[in-house]
N, CA, C and O atoms as a DFTB+ gen file, in Angstrom:
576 C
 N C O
     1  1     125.074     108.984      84.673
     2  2     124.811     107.562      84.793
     3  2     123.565     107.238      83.963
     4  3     122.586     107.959      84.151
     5  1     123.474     106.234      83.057
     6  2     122.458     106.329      82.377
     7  2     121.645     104.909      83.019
     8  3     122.070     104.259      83.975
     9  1     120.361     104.604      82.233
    10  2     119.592     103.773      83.207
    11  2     119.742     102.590      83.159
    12  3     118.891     101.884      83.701
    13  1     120.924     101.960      82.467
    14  2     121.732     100.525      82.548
    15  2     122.398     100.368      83.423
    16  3     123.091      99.351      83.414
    17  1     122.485     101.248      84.507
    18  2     124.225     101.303      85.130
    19  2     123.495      99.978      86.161
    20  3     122.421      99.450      86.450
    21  1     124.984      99.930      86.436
    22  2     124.861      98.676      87.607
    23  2     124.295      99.419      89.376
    24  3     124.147     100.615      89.628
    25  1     124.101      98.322      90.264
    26  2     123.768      99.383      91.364
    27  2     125.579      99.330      92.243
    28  3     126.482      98.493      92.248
    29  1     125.447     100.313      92.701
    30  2     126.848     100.326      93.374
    31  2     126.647     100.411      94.794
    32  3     125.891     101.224      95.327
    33  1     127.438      99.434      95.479
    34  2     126.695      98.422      96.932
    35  2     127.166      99.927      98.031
    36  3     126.636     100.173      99.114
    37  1     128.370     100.824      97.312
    38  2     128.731     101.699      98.469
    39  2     128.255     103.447      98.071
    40  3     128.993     104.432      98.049
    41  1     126.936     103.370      97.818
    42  2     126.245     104.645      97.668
    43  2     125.892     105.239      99.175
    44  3     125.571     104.818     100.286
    45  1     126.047     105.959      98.782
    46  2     125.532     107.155     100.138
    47  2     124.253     106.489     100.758
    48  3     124.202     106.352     101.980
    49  1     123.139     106.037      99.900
    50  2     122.295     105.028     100.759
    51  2     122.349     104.083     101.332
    52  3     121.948     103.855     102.473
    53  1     122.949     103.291     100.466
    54  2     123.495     101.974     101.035
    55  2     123.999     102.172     102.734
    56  3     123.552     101.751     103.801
    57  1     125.120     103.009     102.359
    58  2     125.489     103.306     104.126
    59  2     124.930     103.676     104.835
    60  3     125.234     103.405     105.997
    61  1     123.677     104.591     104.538
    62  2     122.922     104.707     105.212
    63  2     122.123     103.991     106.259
    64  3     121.914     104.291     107.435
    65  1     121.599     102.640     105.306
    66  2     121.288     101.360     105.597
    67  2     121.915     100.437     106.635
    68  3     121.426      99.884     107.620
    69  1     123.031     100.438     106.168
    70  2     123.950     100.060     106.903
    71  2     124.431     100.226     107.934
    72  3     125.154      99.425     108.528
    73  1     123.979     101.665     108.415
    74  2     124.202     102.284     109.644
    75  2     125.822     103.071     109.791
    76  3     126.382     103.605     110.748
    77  1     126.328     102.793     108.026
    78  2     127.734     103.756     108.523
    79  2     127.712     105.208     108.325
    80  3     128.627     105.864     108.823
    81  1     126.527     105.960     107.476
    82  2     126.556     107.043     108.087
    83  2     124.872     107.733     108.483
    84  3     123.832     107.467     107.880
    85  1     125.038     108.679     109.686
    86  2     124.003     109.221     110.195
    87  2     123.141     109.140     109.409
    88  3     123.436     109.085     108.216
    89  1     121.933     109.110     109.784
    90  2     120.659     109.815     108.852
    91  2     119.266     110.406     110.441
    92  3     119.205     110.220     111.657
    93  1     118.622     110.963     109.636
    94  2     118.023     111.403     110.642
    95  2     116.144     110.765     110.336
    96  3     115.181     111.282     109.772
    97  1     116.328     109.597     110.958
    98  2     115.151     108.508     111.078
    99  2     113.830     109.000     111.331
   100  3     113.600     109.464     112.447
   101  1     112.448     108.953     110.003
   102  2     111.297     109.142     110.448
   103  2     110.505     107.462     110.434
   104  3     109.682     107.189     111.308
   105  1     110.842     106.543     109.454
   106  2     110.026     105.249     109.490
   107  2     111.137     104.072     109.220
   108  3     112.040     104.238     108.401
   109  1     111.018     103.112     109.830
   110  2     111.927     101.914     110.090
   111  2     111.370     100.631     109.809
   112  3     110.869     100.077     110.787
   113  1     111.341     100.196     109.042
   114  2     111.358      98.352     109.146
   115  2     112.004      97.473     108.134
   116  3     112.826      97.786     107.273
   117  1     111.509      96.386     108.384
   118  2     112.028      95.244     107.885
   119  2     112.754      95.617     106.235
   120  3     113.883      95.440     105.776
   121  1     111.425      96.234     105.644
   122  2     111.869      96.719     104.041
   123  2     111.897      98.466     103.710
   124  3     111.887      98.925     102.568
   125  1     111.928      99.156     104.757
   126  2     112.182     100.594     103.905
   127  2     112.468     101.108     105.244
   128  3     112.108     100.645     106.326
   129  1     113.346     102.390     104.931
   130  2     113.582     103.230     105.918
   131  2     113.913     104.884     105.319
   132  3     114.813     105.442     104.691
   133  1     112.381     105.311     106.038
   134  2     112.047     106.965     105.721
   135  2     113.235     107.893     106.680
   136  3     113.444     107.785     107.889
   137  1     113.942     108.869     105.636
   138  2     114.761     109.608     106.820
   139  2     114.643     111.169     106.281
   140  3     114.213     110.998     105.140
   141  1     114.744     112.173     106.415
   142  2     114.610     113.209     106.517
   143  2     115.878     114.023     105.693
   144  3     116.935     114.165     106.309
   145  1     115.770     114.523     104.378
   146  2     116.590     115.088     103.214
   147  2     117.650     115.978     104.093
   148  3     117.379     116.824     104.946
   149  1     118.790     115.590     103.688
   150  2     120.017     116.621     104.344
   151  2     119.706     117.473     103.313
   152  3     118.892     118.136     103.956
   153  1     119.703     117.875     102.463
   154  2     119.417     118.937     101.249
   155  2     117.608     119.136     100.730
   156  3     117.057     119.024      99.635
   157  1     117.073     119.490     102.180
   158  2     115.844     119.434     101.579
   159  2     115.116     120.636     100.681
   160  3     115.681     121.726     100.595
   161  1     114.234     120.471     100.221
   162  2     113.762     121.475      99.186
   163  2     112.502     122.405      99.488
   164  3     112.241     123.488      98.966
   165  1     111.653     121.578     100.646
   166  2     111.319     122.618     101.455
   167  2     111.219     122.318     103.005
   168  3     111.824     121.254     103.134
   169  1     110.798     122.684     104.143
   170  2     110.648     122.146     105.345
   171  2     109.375     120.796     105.215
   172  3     108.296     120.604     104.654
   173  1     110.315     120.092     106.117
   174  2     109.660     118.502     105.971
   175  2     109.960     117.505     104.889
   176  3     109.200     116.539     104.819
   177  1     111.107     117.606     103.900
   178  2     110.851     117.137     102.977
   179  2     111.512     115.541     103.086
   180  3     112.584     115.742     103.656
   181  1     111.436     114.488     102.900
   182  2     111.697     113.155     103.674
   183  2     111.865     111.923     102.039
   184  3     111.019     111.527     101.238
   185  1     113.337     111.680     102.157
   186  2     112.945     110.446     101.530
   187  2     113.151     109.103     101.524
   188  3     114.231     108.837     102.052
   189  1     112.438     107.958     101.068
   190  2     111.952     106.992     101.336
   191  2     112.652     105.966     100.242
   192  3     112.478     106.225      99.052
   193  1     113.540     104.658     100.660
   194  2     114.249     103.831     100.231
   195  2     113.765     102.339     100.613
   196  3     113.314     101.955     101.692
   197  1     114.019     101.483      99.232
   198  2     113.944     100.335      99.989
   199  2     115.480      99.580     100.830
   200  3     116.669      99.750     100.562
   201  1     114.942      98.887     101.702
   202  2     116.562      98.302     102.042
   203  2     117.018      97.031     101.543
   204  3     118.225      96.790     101.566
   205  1     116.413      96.412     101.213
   206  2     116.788      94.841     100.566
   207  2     117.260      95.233      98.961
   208  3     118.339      94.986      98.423
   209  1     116.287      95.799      98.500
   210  2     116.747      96.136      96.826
   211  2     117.883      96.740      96.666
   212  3     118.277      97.774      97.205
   213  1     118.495      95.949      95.775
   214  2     119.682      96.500      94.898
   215  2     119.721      96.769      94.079
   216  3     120.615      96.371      93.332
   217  1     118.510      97.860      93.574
   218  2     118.220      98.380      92.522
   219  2     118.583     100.103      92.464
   220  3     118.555     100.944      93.362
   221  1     118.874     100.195      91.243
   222  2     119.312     101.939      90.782
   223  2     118.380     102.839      90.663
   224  3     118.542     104.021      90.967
   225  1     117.234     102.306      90.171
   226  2     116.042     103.058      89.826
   227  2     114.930     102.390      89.633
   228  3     115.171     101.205      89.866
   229  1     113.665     102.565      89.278
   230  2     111.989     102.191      89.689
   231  2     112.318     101.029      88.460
   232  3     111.725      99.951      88.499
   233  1     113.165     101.287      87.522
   234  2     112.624     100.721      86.195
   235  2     113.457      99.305      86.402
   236  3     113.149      98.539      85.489
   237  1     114.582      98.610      87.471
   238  2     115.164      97.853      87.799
   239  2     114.141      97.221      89.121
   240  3     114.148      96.012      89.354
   241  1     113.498      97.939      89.728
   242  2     113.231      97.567      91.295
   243  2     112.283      96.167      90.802
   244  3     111.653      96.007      89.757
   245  1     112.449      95.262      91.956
   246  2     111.966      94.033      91.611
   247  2     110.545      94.374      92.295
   248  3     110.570      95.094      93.293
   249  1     109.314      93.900      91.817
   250  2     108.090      94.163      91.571
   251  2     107.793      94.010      93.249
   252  3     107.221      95.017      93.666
   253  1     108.068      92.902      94.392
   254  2     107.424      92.247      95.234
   255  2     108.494      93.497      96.603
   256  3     108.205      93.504      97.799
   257  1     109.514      94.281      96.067
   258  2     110.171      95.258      97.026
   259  2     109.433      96.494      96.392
   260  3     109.319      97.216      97.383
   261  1     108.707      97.364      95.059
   262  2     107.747      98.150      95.171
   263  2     106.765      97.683      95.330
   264  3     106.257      97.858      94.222
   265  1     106.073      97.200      95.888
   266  2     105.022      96.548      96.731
   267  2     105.528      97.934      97.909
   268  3     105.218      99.123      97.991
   269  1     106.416      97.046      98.666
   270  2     106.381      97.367      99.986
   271  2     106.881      98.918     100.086
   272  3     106.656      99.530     101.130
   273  1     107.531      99.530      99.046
   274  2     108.481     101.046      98.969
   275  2     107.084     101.984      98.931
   276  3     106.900     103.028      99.556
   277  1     106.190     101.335      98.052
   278  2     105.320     102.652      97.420
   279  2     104.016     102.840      98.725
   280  3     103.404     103.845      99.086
   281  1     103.935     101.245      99.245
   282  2     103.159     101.251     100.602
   283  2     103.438     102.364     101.468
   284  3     102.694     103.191     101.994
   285  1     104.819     102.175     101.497
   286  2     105.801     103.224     102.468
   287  2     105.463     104.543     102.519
   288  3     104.988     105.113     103.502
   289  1     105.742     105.095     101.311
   290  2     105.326     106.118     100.484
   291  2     103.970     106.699     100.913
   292  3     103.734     107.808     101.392
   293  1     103.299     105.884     100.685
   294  2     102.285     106.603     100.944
   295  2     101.968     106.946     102.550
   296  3     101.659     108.079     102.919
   297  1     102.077     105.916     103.362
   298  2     102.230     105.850     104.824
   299  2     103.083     106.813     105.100
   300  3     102.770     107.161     106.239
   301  1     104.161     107.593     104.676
   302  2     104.421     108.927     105.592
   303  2     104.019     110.032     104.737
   304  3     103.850     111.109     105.309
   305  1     103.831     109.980     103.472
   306  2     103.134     111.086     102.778
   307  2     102.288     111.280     103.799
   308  3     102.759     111.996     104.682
   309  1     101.041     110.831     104.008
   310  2      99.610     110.701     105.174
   311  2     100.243     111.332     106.451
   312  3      99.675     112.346     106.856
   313  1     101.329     110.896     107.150
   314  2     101.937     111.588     107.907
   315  2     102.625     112.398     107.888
   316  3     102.831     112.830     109.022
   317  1     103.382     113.115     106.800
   318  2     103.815     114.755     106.646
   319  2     102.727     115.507     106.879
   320  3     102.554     116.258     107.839
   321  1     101.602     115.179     105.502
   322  2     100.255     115.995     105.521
   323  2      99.670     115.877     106.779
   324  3      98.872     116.813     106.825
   325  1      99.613     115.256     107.829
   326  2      99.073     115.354     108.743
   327  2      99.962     115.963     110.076
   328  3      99.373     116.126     111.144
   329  1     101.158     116.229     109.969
   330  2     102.076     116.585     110.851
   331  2     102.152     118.009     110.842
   332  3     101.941     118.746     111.805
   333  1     102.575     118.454     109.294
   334  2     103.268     119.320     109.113
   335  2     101.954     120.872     108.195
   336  3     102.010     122.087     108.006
   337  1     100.833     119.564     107.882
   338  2      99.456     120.701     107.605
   339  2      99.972     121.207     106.019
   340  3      99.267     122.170     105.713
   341  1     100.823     120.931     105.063
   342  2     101.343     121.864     103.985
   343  2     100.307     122.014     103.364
   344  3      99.258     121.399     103.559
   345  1     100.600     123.202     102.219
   346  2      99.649     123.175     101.021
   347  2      99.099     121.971      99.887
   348  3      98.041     121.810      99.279
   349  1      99.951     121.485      99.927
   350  2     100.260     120.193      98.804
   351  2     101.232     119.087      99.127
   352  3     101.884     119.052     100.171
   353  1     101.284     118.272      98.257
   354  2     102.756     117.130      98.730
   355  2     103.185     116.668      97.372
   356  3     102.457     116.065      96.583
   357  1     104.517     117.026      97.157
   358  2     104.940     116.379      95.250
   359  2     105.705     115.122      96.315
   360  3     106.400     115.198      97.328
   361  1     105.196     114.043      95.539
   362  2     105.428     112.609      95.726
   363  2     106.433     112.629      94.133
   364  3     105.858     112.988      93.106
   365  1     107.960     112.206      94.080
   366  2     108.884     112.553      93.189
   367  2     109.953     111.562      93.169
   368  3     110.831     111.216      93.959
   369  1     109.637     111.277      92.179
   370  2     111.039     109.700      91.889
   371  2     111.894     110.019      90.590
   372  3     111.500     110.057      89.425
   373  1     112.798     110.176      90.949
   374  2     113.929     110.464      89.227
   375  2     114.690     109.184      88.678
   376  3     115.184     108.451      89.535
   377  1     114.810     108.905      87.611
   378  2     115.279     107.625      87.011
   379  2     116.457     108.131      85.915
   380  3     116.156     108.515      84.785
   381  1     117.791     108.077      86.396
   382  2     118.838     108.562      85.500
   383  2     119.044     110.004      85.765
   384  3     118.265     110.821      86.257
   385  1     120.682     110.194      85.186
   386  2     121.060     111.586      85.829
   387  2     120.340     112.579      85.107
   388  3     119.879     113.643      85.520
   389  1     120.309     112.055      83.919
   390  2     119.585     113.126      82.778
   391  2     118.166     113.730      83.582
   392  3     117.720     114.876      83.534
   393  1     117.693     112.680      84.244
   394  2     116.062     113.018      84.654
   395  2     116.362     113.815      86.083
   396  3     115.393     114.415      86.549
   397  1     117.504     113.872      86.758
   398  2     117.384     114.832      87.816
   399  2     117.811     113.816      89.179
   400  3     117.941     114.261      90.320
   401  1     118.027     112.139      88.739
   402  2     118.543     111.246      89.900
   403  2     120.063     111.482      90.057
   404  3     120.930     111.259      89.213
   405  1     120.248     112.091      91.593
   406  2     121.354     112.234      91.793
   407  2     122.312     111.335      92.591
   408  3     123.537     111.449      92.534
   409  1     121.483     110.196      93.535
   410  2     121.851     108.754      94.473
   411  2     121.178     107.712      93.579
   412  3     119.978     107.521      93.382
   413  1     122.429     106.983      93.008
   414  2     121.640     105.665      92.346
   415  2     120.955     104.486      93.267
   416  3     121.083     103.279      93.060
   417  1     120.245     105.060      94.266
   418  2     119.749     103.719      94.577
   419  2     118.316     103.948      94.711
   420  3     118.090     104.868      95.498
   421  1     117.202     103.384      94.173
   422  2     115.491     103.749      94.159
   423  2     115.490     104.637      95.328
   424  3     115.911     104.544      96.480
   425  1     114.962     105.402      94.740
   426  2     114.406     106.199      96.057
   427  2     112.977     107.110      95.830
   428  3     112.862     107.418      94.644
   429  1     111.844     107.622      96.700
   430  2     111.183     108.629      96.381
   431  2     111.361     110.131      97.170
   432  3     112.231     110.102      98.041
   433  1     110.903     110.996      97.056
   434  2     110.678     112.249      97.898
   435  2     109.520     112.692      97.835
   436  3     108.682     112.819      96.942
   437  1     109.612     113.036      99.495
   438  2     108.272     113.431      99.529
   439  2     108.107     114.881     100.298
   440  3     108.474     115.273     101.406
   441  1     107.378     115.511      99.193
   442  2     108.358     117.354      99.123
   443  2     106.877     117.962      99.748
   444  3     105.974     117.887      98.914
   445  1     106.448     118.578     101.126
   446  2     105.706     119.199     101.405
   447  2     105.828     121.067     100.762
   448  3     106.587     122.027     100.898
   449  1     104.655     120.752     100.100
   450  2     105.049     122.773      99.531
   451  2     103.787     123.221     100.562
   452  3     102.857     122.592     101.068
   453  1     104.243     124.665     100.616
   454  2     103.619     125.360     101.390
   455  2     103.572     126.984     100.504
   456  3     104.584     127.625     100.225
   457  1     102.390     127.337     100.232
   458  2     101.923     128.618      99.814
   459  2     103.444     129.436     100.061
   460  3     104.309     129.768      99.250
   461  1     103.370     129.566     101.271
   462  2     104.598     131.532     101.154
   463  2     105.751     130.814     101.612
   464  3     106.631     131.411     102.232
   465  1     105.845     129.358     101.320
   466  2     107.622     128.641     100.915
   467  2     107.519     128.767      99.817
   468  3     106.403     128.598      99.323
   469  1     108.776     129.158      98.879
   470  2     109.471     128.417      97.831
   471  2     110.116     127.614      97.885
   472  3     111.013     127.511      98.723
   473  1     109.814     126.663      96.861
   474  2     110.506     125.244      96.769
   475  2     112.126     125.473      96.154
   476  3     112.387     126.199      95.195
   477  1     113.073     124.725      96.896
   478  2     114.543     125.053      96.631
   479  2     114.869     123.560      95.337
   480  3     114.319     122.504      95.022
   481  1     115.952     124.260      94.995
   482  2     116.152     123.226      93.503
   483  2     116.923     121.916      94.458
   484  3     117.700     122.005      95.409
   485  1     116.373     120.749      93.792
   486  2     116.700     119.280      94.151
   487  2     117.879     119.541      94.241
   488  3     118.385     120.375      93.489
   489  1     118.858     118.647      95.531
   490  2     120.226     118.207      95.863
   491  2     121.236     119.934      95.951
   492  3     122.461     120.017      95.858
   493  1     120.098     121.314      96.182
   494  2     121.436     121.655      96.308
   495  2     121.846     122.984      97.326
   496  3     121.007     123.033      98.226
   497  1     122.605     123.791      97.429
   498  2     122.792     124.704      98.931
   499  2     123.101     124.245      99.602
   500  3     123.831     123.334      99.213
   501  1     122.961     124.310     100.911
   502  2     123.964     124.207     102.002
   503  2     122.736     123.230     103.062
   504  3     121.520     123.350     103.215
   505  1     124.057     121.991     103.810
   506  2     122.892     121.003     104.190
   507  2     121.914     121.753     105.310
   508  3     122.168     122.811     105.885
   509  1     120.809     120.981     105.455
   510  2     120.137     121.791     106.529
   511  2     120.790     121.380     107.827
   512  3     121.480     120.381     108.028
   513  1     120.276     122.803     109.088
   514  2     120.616     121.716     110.485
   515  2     120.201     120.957     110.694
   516  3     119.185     120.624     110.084
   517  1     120.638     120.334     111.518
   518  2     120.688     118.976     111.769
   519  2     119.078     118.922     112.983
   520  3     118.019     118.349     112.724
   521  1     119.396     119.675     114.200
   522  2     117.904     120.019     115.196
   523  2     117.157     120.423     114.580
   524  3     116.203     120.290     115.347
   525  1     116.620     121.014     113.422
   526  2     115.917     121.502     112.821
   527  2     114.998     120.374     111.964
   528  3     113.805     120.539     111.711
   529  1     115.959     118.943     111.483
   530  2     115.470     117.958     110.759
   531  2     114.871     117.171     112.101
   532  3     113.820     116.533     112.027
   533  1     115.523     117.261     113.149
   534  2     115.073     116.094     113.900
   535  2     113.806     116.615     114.495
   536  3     112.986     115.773     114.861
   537  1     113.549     117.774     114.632
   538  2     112.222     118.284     115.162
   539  2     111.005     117.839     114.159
   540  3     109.984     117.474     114.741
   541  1     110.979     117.823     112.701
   542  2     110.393     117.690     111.941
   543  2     110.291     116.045     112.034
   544  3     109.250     115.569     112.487
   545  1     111.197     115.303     111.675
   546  2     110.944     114.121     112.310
   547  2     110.427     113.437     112.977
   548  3     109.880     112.386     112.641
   549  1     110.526     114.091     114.525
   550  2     109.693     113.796     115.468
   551  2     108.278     114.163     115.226
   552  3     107.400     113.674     115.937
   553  1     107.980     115.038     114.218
   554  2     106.872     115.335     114.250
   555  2     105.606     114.608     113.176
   556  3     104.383     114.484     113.116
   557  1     106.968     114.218     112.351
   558  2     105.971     113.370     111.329
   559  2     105.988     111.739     111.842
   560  3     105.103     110.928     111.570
   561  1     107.225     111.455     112.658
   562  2     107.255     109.985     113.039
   563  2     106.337     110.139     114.312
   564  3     106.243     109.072     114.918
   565  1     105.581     111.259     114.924
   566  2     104.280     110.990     116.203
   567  2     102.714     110.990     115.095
   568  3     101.590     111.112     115.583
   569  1     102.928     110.854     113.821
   570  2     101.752     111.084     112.999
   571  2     101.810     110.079     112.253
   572  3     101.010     109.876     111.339
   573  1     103.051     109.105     112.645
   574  2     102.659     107.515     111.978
   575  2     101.565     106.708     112.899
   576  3     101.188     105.584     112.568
């Protein structure tokens, strides 16, 4: 998909949004909702969407919805690092397939590394469990 494409209303996020399929909820409101990577790359890794925008990528997103996405962003970054204690945090946005975006709809990740984790390659292996995300969850959504 290159970085003209249109946004497509029935992406895996979108439904998300929508509430037609599961996700496993760390931050909720009006304009973004943080949920916890079915394919994460290391433990804790969480990413963060706007819900009003119908945008594909950062370079479409209308200026006054990253306002409120990158706010977001940073507000559970602060709460991984404070939940989960990692070494570091890669804050990570891909724009086009070429660049490594695999859901066309804006999104960021927010990838806690940890010293004696290795980081697993974006979007791929086998999904994580499911109790395993929601524990982490709970732990970064009691550190909002």
């Amino acid at each position: 998909m290159t970085l003209a494409a249109a946004y497509e209303a029935n992406n895996i996020f979108a439904k998300i949004i929508r509430g037609e399929i599961p996700s496993v909820k760390v931050y909720d409101d009006a304009d973004v909702l943080a949920f916890m990577d079915i394919y994460p790359q290391t433990d804790g890794h969480v990413l963060v969407i706007p819900k009003k925008a119908r945008a594909v990528n950062l370079l479409d997103t209308p200026g006054e919805d990253l306002k409120a996405l990158i706010l977001a962003v940073q507000k559970v970054a602060r709460a991984v690092e404070k939940a989960l204690r990692p070494d570091g945090v890669r804050i990570m946005q891909f724009n086009g397939a070429q660049a490594g975006q695999s859901v066309f709809h804006v999104h960021f990740h927010i990838v806690p590394v940890y010293a004696e984790q290795p980081v697993r390659a974006h979007a791929t292996g086998a999904p994580a469990d499911g109790e395993r995300l929601k524990e982490f969850a709970k732990r970064i959504s009691a550190a909002l």
